[in-house]
Rosetta silent file (secondary structure, phi, psi, omega in degrees, C-alpha in Angstrom):
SEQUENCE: XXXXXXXXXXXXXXXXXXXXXXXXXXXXXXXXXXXXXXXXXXXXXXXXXXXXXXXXXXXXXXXXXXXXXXXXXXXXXXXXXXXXXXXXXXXXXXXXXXXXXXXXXXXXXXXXXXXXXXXXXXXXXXXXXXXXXXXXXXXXXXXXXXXXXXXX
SCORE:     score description
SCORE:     0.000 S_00000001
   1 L     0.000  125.253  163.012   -3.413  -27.646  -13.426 S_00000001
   2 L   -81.249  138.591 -136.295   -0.802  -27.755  -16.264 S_00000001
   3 L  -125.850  112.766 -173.208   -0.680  -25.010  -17.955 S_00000001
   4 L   -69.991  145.884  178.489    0.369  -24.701  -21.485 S_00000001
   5 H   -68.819   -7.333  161.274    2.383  -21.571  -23.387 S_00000001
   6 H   -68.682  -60.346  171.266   -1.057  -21.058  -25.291 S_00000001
   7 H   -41.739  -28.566 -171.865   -2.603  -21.339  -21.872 S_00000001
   8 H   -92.181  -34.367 -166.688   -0.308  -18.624  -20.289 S_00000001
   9 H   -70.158  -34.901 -146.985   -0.444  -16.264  -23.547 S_00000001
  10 H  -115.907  -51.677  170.975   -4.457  -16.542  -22.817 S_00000001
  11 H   -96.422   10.486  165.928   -4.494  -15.855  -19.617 S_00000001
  12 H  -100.115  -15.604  160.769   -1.726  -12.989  -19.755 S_00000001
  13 H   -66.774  -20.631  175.892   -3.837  -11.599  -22.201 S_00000001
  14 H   -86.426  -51.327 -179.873   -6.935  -11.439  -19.490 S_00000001
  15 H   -54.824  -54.594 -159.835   -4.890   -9.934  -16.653 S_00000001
  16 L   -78.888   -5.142  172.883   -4.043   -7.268  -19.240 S_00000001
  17 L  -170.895   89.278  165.925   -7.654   -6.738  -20.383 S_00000001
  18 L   -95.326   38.953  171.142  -10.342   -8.588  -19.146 S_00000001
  19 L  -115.117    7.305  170.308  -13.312   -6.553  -21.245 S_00000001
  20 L   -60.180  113.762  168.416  -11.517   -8.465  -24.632 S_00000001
  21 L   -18.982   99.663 -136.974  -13.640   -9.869  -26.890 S_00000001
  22 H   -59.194 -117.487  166.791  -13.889  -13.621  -26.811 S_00000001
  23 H    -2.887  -25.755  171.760  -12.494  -13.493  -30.679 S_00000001
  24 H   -96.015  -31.084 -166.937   -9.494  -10.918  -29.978 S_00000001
  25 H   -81.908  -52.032  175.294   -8.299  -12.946  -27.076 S_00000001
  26 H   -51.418  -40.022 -155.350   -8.517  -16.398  -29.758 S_00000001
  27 H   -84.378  -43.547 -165.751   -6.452  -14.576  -32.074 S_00000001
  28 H   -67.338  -31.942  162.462   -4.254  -13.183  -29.542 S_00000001
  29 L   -79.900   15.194  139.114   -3.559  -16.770  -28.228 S_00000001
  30 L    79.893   91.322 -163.407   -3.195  -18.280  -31.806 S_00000001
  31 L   151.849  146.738  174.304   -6.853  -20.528  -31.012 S_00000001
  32 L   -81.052  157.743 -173.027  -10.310  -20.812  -32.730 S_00000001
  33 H   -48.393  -38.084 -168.384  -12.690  -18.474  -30.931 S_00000001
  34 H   -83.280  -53.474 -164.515  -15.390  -21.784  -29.351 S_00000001
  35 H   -56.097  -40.918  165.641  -11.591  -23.602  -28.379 S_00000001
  36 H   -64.222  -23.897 -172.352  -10.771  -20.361  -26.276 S_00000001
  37 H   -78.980  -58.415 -155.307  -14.373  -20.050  -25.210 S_00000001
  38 H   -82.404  -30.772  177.769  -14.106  -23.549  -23.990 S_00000001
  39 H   -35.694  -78.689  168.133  -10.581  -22.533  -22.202 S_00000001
  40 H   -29.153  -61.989 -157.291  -11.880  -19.442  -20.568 S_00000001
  41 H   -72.547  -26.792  144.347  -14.861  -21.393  -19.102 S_00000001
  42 H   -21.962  -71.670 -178.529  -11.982  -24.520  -17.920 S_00000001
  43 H   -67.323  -64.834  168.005  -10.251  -22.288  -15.824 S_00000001
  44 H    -8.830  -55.305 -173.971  -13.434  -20.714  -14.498 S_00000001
  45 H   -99.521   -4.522  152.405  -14.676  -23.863  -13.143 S_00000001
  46 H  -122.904   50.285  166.212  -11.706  -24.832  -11.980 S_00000001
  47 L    91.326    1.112 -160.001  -10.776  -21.812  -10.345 S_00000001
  48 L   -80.460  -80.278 -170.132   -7.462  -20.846  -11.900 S_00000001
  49 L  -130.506  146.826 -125.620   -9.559  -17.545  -12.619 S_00000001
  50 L   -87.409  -13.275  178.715  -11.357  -16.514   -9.977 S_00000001
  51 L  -156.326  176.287  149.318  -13.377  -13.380  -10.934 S_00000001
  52 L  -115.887  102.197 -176.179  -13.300  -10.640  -13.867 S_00000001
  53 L   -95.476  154.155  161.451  -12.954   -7.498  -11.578 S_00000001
  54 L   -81.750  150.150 -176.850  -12.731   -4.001  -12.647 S_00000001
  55 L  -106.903  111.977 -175.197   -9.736   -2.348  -11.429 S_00000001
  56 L  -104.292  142.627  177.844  -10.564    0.921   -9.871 S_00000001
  57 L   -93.618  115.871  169.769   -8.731    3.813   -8.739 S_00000001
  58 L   -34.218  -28.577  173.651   -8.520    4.576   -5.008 S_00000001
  59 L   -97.255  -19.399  156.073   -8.115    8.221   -5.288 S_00000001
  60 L   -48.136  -49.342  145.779  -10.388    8.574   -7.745 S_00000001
  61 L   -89.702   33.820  173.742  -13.193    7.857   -5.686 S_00000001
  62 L    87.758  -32.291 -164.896  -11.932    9.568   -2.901 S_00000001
  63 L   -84.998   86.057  174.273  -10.088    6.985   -0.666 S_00000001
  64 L   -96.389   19.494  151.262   -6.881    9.022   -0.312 S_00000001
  65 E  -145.702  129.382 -153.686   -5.615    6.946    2.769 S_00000001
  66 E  -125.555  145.546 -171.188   -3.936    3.731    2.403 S_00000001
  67 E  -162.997  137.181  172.771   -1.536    2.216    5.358 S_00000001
  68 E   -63.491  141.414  135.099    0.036   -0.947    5.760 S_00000001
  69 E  -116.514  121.123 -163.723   -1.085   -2.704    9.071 S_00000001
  70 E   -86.674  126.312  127.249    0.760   -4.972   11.329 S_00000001
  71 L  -109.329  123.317  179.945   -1.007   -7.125   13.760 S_00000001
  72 L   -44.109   93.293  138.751   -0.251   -8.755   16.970 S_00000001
  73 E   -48.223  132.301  169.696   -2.637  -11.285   18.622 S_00000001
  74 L   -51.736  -24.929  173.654   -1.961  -11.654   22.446 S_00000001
  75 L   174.359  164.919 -164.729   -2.095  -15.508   21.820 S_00000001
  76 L  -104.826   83.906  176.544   -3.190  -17.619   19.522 S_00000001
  77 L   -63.738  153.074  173.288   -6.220  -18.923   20.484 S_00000001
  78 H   -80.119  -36.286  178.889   -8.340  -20.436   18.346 S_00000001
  79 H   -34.772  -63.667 -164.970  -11.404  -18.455   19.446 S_00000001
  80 H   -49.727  -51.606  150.570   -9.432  -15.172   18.716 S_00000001
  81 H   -26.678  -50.833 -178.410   -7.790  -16.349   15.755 S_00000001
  82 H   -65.824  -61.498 -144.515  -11.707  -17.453   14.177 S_00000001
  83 H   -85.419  -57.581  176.429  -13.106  -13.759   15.511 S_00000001
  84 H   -35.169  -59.458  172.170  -10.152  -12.061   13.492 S_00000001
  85 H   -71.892  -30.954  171.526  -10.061  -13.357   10.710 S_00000001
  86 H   -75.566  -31.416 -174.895  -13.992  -13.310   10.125 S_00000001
  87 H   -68.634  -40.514 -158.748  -14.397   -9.783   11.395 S_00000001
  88 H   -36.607  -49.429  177.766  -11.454   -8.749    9.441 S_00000001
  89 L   -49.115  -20.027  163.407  -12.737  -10.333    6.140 S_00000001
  90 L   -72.170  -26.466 -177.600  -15.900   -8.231    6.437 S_00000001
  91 L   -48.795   87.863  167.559  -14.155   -5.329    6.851 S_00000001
  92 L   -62.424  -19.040  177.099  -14.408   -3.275    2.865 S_00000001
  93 L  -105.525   21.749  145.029  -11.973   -1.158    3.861 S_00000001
  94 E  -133.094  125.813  -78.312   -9.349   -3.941    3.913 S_00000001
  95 E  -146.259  -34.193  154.101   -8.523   -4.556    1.050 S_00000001
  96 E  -177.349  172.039 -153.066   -6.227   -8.083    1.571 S_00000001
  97 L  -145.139  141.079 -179.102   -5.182   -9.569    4.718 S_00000001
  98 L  -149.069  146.493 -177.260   -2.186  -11.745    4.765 S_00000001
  99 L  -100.252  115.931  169.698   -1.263  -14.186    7.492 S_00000001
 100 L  -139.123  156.006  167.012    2.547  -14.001    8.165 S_00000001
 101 L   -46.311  179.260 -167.244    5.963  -14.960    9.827 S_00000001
 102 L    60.994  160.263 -131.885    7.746  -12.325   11.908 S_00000001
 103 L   -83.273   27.277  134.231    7.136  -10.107   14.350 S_00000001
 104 L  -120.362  117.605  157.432    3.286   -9.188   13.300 S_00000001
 105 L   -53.635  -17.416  169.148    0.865  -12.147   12.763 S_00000001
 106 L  -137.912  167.917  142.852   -1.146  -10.277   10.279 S_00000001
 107 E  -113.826  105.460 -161.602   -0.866   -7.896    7.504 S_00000001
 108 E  -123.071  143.781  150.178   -3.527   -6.000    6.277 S_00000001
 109 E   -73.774  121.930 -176.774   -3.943   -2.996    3.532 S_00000001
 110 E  -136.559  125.698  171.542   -6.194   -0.864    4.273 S_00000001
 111 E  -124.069  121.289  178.906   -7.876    2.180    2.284 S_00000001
 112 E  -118.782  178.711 -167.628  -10.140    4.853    3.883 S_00000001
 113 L   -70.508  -52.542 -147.979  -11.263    8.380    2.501 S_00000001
 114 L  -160.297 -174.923 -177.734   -9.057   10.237    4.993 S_00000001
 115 H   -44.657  -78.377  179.656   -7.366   10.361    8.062 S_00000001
 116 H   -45.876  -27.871  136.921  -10.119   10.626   10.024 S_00000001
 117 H   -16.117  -74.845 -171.779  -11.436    7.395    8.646 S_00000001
 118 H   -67.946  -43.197  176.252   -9.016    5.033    9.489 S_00000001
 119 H   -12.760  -98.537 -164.721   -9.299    6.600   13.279 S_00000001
 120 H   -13.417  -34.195  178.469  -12.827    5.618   12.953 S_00000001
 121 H   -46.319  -63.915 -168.309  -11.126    2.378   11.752 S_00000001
 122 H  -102.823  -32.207 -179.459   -9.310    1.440   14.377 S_00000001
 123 H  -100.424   36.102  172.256  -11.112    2.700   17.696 S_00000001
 124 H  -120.913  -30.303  172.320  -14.682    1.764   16.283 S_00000001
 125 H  -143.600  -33.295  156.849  -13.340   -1.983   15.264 S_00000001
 126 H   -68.621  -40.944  174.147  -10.002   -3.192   15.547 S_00000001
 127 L   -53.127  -15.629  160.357   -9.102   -2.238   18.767 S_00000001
 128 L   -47.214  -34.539 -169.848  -12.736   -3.803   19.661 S_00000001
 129 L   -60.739  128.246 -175.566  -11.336   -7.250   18.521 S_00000001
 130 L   -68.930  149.030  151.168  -10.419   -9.741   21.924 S_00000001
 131 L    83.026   28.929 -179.202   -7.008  -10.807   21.732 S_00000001
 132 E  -108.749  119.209 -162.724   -5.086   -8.261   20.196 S_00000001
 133 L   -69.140  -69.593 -162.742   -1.306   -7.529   21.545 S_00000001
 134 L  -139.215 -173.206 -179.747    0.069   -4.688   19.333 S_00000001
 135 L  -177.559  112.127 -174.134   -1.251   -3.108   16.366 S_00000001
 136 E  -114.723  135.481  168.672    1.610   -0.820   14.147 S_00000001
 137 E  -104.071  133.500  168.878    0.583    1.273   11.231 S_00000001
 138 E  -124.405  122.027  171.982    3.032    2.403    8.272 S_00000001
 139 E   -59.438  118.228  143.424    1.412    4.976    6.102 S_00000001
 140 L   -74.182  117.951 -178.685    1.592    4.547    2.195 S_00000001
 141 L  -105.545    4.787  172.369    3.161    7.272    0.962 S_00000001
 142 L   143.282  112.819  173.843    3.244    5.937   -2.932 S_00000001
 143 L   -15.976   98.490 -169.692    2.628    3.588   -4.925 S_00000001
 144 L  -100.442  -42.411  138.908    5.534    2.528   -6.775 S_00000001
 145 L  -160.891  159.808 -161.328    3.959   -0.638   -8.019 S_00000001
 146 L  -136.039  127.970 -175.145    0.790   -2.219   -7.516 S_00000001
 147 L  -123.785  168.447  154.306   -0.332   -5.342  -10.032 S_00000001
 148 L  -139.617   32.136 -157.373   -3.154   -7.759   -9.660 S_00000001
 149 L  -109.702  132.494 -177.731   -1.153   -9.700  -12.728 S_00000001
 150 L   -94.565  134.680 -167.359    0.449  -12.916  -11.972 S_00000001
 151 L   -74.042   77.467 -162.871    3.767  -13.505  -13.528 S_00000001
 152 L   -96.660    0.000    0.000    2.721  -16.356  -15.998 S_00000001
């Protein structure tokens, strides 16, 4: 989709507040209020954006352990590959999952209440998974930045 500098002003205005008022967001993109309204629901359907989520803070509600995870598969099978990726995605307490080059095949974020959690994490279900080689953890130790804003 091509995306216009009204269009980007309108949606950089939603990453920075998506509880704005149909009418503050036309003014702030220089549009009448039904022409943003018609915008808004354009991108909706076709997917440029994909939810309005609240952004919540992990430590707020308690989930004061967050760690990077690398994983290995033993080979790439497809079975194993399919079982991975489906359990993972079920998983709430990871949080994205990213398939990448280099020496781990996956990368996942993961936030649990505590310590004792993520154990629970990893010898109650990943290490459970078939076809997994190595599995490395690097503790986040702070957030220096964290966005869910796309550079538009």
């Amino acid at each position: 989709m091509e995306l216009t500098e009204s269009d980007r002003k309108l949606l950089r205005t939603l990453q920075a507040d998506g509880r704005i008022s149909n009418q503050e967001l036309a003014d702030r993109a220089g549009m009448s209020a039904s022409a943003c309204w018609r915008r808004v629901k354009q991108f909706e359907e076709a997917g440029v954006i994909k939810a309005h989520p609240a952004i919540i803070s992990a430590e707020a509600v308690g989930l004061t352990f967050s760690a990077v995870v690398h994983v290995t598969l033993t080979r790439h099978e497809a079975a194993h590959v399919t079982t991975f990726i489906g359990r993972v995605s079920e998983r709430p307490e990871v949080l994205e999952c990213f398939s990448t080059t280099g020496e781990a095949d996956y990368h996942l974020r993961v936030v649990c209440r505590d310590k004792d959690a993520y154990n629970a994490f990893l010898d109650e279900f990943l290490f459970r998974l078939p076809g997994l080689a190595h599995v490395r953890t690097n503790l986040i130790l702070k957030e220096i930045k964290a966005t869910s804003r796309l550079p538009l």
